[in-house]
C-alpha positions as CSV (number, residue, x, y, z in Angstrom):
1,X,79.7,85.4,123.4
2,X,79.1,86.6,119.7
3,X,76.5,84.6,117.6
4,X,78.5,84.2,114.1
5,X,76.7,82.5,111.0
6,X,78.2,81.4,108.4
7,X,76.8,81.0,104.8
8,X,78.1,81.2,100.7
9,X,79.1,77.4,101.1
10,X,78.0,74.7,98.5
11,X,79.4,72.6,95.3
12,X,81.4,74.4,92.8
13,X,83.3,73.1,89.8
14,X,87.2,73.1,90.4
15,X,88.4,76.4,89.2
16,X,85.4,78.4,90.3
17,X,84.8,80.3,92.7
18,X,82.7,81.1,96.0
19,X,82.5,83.7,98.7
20,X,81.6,82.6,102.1
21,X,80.6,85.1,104.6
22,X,80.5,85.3,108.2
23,X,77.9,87.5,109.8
24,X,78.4,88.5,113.5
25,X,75.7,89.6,116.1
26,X,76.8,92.8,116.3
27,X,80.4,94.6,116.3
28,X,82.8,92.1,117.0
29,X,84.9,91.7,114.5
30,X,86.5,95.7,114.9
31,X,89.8,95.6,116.6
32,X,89.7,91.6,117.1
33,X,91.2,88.7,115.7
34,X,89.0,86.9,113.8
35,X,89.6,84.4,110.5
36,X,88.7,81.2,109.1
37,X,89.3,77.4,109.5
38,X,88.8,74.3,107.8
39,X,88.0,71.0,108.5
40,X,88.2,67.4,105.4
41,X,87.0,64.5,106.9
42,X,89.6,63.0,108.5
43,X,92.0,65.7,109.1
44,X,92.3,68.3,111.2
45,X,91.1,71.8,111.6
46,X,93.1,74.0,109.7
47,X,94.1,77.8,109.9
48,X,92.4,79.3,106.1
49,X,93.2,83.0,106.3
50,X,93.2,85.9,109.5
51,X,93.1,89.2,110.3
52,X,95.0,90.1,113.5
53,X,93.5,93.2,115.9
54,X,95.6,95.3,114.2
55,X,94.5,94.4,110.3
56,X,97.4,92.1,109.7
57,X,96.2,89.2,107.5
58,X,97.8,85.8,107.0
59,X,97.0,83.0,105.1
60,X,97.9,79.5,104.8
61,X,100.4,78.7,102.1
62,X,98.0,76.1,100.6
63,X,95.3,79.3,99.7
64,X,97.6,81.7,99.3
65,X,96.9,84.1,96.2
66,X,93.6,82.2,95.4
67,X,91.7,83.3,98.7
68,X,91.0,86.6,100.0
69,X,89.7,87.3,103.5
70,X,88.0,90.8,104.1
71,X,85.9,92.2,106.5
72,X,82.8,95.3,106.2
73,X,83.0,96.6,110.2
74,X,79.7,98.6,109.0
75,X,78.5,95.5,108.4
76,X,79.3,93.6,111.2
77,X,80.9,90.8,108.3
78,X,83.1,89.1,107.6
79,X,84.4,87.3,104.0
80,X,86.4,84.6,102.4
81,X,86.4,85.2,98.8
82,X,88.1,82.1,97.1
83,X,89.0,81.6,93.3
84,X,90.4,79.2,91.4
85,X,89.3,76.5,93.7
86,X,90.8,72.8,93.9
87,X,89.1,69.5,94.8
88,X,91.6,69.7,98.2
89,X,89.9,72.8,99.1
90,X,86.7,70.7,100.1
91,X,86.2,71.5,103.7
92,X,83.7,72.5,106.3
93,X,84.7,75.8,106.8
94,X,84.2,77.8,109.9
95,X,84.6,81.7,110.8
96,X,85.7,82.5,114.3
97,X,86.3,85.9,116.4
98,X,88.6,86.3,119.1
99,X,85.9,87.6,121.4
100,X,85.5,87.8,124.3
101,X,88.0,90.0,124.3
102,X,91.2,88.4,125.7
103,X,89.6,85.1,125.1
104,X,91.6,83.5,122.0
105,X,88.7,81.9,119.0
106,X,86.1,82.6,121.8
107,X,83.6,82.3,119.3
108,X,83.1,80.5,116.3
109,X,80.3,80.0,113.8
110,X,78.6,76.6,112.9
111,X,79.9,75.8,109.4
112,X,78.9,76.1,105.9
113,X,80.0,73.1,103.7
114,X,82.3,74.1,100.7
115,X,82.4,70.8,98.0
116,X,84.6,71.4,94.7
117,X,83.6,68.7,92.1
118,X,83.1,68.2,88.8
């Protein structure tokens, strides 16, 4: 299992912006699914934004043209850059890699707190 730690989280004012990143314990993240999910208290974990083995990204329709998920293979990271943030995008968000390999979100990270408030 891959050790992924999350970080970049914390209060911003609505239409500001934060990049979270996602730093894995070595080179997972190359040629697996990996991506991000959200969890408001009281709802459900969500699907953010992901990058399939083969690069394709998808995002959720609720982030979509404010959030930008990228990854640095020479860096073993991952990244959510999102803009123009909205009090509905408060969340515990977590990173995840499909790793194992052929083990579906076989590893995820342990959180980092994103609060938009003003």
């Amino acid at each position: 299992q891959v050790q992924l730690v999350e970080s970049g989280g914390g209060l911003v004012q609505p239409g500001g912006s934060l990049r979270l990143s996602c730093a894995a314990s070595g080179s997972f993240f190359s040629g697996n699914a990996c991506g991000w999910y959200r969890q408001a208290p009281g709802k459900q974990r969500e699907m953010v934004a992901s990058i399939s083995g083969g690069g394709s990204i998808d995002y959720a329709d609720s982030v979509k043209g404010r959030f930008t998920i990228f990854r640095d293979n020479a860096k073993n990271t991952m990244y959510l850059q999102m803009n123009s943030l909205k009090p509905e995008d408060t969340a515990v968000y977590y990173c995840y890699a499909d790793y194992p390999p052929g083990i579906p979100f076989g590893s995820w990270g342990q959180g980092t707190q994103v609060t938009v408030s003003s």
